[in-house]
C-alpha positions as a LaTeX table, in Angstrom:
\begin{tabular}{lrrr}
\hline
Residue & $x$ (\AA) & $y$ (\AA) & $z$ (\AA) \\
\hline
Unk1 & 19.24 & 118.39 & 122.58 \\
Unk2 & 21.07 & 115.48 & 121.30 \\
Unk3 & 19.96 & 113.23 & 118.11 \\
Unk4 & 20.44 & 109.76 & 119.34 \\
Unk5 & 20.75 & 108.32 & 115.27 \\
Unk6 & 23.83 & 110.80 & 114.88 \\
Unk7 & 26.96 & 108.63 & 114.71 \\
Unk8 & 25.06 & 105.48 & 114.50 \\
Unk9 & 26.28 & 103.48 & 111.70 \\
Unk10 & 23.62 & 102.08 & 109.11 \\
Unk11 & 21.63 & 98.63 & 109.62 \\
Unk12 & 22.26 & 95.60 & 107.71 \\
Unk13 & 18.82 & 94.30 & 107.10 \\
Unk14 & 18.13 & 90.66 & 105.15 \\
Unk15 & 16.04 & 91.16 & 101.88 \\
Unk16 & 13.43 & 88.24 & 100.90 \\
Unk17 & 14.68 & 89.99 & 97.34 \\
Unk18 & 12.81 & 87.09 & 95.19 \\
Unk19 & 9.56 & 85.54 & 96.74 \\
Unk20 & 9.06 & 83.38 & 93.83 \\
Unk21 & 12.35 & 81.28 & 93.60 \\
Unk22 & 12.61 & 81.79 & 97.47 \\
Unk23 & 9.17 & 80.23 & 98.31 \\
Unk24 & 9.94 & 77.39 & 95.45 \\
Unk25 & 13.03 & 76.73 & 97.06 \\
Unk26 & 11.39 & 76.28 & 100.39 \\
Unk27 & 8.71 & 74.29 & 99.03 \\
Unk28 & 11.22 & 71.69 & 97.52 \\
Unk29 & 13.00 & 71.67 & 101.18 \\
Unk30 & 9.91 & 70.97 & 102.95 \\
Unk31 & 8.78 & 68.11 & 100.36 \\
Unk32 & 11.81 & 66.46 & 100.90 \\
Unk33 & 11.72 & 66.64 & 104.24 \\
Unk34 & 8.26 & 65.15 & 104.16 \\
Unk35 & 9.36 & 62.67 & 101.85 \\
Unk36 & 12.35 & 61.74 & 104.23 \\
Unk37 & 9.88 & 61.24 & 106.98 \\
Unk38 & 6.97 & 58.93 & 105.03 \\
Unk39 & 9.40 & 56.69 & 103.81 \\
Unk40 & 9.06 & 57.70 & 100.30 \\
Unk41 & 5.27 & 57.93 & 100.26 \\
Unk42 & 4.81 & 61.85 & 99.25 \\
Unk43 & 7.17 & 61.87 & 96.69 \\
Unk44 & 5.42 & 58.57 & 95.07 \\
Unk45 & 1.91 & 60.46 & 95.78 \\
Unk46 & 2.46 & 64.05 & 94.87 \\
Unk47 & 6.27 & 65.11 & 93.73 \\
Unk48 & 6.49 & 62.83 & 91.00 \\
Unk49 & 5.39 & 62.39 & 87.84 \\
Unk50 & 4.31 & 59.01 & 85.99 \\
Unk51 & 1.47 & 57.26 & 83.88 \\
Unk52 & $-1.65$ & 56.67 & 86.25 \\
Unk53 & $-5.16$ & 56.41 & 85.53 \\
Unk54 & $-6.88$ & 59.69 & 84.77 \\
Unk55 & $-9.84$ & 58.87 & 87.08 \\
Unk56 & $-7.60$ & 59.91 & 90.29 \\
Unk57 & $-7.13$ & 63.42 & 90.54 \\
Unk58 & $-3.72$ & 63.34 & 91.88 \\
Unk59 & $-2.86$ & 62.85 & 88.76 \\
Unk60 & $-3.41$ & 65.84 & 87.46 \\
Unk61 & $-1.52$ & 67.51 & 90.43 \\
Unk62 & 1.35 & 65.55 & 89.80 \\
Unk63 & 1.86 & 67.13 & 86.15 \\
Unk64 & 2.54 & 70.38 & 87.87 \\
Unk65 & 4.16 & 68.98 & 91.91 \\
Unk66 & 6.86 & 66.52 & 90.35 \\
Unk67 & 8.93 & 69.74 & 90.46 \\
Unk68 & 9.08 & 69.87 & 93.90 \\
Unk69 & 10.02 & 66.29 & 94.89 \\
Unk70 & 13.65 & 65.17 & 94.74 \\
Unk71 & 15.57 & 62.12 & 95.69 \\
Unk72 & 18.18 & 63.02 & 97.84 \\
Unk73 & 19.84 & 66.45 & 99.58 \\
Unk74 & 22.57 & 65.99 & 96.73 \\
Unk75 & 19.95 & 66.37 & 93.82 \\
Unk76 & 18.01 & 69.22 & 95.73 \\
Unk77 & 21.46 & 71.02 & 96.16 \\
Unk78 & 22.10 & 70.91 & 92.64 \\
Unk79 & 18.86 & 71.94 & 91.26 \\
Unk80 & 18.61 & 75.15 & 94.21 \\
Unk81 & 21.95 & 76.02 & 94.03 \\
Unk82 & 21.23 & 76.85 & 90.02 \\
Unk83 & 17.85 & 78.32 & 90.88 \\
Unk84 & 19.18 & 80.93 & 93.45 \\
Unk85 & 21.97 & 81.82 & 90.85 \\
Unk86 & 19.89 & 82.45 & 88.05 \\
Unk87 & 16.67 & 82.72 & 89.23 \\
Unk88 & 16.84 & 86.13 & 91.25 \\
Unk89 & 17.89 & 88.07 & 88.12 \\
Unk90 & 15.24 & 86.84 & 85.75 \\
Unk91 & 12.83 & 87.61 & 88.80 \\
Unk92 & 13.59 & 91.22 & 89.01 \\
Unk93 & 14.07 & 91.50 & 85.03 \\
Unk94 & 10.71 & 89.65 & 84.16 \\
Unk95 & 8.74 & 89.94 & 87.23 \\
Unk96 & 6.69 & 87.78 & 89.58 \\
Unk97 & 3.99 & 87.07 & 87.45 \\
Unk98 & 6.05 & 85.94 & 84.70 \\
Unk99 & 8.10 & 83.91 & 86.39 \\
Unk100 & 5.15 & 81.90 & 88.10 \\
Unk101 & 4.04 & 81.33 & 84.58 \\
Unk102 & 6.93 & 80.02 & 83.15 \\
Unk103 & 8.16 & 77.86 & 86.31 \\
Unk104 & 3.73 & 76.34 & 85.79 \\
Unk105 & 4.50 & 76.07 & 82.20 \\
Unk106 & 7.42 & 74.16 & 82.14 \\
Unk107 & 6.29 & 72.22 & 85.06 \\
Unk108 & 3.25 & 70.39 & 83.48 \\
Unk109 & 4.93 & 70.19 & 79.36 \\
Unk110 & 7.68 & 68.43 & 80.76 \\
Unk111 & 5.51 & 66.30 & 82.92 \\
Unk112 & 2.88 & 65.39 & 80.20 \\
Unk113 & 6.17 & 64.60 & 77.66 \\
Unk114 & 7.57 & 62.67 & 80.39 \\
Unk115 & 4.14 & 60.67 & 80.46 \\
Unk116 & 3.98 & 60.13 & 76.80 \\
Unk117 & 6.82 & 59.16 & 76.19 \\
Unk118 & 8.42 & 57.32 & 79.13 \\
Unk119 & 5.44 & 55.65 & 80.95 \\
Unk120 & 7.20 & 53.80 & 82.87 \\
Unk121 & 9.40 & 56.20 & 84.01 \\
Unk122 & 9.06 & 58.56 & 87.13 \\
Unk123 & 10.07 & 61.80 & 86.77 \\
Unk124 & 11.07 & 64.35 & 89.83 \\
Unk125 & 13.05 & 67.57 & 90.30 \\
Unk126 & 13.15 & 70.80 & 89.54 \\
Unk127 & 15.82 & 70.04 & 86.68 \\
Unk128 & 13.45 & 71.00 & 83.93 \\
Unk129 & 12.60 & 74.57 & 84.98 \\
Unk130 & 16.73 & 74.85 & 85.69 \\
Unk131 & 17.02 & 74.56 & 82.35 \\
Unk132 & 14.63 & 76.57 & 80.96 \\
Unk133 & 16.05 & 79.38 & 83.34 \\
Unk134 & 19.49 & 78.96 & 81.90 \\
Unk135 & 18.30 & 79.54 & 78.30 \\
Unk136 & 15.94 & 81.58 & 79.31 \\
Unk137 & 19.31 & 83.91 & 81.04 \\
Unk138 & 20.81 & 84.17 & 77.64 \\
Unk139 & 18.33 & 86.71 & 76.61 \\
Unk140 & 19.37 & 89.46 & 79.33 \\
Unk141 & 20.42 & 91.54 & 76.45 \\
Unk142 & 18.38 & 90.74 & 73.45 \\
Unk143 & 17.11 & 93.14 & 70.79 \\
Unk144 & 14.06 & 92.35 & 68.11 \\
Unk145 & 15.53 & 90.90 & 64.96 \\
Unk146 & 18.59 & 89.71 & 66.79 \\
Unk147 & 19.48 & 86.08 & 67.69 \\
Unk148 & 22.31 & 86.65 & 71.10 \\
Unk149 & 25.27 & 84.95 & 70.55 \\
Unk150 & 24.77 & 84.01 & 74.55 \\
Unk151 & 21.96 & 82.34 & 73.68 \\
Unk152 & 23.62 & 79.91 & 70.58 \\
Unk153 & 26.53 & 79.30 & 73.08 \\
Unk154 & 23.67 & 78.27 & 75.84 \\
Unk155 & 21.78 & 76.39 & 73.71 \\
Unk156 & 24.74 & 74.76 & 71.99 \\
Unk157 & 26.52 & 74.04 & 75.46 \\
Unk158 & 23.80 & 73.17 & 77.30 \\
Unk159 & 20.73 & 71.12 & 74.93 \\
Unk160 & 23.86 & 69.87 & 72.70 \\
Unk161 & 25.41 & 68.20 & 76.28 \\
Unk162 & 22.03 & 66.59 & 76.93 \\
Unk163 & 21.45 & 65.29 & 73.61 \\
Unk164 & 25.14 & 63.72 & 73.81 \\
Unk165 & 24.34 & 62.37 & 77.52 \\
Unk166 & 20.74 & 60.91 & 76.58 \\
Unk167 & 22.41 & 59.10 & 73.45 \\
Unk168 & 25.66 & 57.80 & 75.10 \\
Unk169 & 24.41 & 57.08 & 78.73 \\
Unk170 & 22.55 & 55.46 & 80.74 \\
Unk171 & 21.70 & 56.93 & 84.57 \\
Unk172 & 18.61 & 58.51 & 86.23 \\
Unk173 & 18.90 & 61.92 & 84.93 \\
Unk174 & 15.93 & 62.52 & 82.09 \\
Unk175 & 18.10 & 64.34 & 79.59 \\
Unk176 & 14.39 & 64.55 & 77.77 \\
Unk177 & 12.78 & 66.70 & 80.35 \\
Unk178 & 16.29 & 69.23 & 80.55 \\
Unk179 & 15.78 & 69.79 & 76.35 \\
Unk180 & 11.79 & 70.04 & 77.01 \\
Unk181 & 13.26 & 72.77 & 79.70 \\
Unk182 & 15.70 & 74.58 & 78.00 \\
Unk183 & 12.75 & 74.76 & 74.64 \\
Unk184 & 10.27 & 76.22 & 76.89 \\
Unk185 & 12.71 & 78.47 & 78.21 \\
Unk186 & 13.56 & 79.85 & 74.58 \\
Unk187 & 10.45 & 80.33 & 73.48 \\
Unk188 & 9.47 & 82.06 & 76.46 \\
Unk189 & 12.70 & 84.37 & 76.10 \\
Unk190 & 11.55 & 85.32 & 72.79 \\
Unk191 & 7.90 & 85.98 & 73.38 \\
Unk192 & 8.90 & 87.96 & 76.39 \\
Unk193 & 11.91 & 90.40 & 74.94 \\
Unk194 & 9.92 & 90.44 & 71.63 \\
Unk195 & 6.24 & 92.12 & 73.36 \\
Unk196 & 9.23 & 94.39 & 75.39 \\
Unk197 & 10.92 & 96.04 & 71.94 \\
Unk198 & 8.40 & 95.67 & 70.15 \\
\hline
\end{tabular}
């Protein structure tokens, strides 16, 4: 009696390896889309962040959906291209839970600084929690009592690059909300490797 597996060669299968980023992803594809179709109407309603009255209660969604909303393919590109980079291997290192957290976090400081402080401004994109991702990266290796020299190159690279770009010019990229990203991404990397050597 013959085994019909023998000689078969092994399956490639496809691996939904990181819900999180994956399903944020395909959330920001899908409000683009619907933005693309209403003319602009969504991403005004729900994927952006500005001063509104706090009577309507879409405000308070929009501290935490402005992430979602972008302008353009080009600007979703950039911002997913980063996240699927980066985001898979703090997803397995951190875990789902923690990474909802941070991505929620990050989310509504950078929208309530964005309200303070620019009013007038509308913030969208998925730039902030980039950043706090890519400082957030630097602390794959760190030990308690140790600063990773990663991390001061990040940080230097990165925040320093922002602060340059937020003095010098002037464009629709809110330098502001990247630095609010990359901070909440630091302190998150040390809370989180601190509780794990400790």
């Amino acid at each position: 009696m013959s085994n019909s597996n023998s000689g078969n060669k092994p399956t490639l299968k496809i691996s939904f390896n990181s819900p999180v980023i994956l399903w944020f992803c395909i959330i920001c594809v899908a409000a683009l889309v619907l933005n693309t179709i209403t003319g602009g109407t969504t991403n005004k309603l729900f994927f952006s962040v500005y001063r509104s009255s706090m009577k309507n209660p879409l405000t308070y969604l929009r501290f935490i959906l402005h992430v979602f909303g972008h302008a353009n393919v080009s600007h979703l590109v950039n911002n997913m291209m980063m996240l699927l980079i980066v985001g898979p291997l703090l997803e397995e290192k951190y875990g789902q839970k923690n990474m909802i957290i941070i991505m929620a976090v990050t989310a509504l400081v950078t929208g309530i600084a964005e309200v303070l402080f620019f009013p007038n401004v509308m913030l969208l994109g998925a730039s902030g929690i980039v950043f706090a991702m890519i400082l957030l990266s630097s602390f794959t290796s760190f030990k308690e009592g140790t600063i990773p020299v990663t991390f001061i190159l990040v940080a230097v690279l990165y925040i320093g690059d922002q602060v340059i770009s937020g003095v010098t010019k002037v464009d629709n990229v809110s330098n502001f909300t990247h630095i609010i990203g990359g901070a909440v991404g630091a302190v998150t990397g040390f809370m989180l490797n601190g509780k794990k050597t400790a």
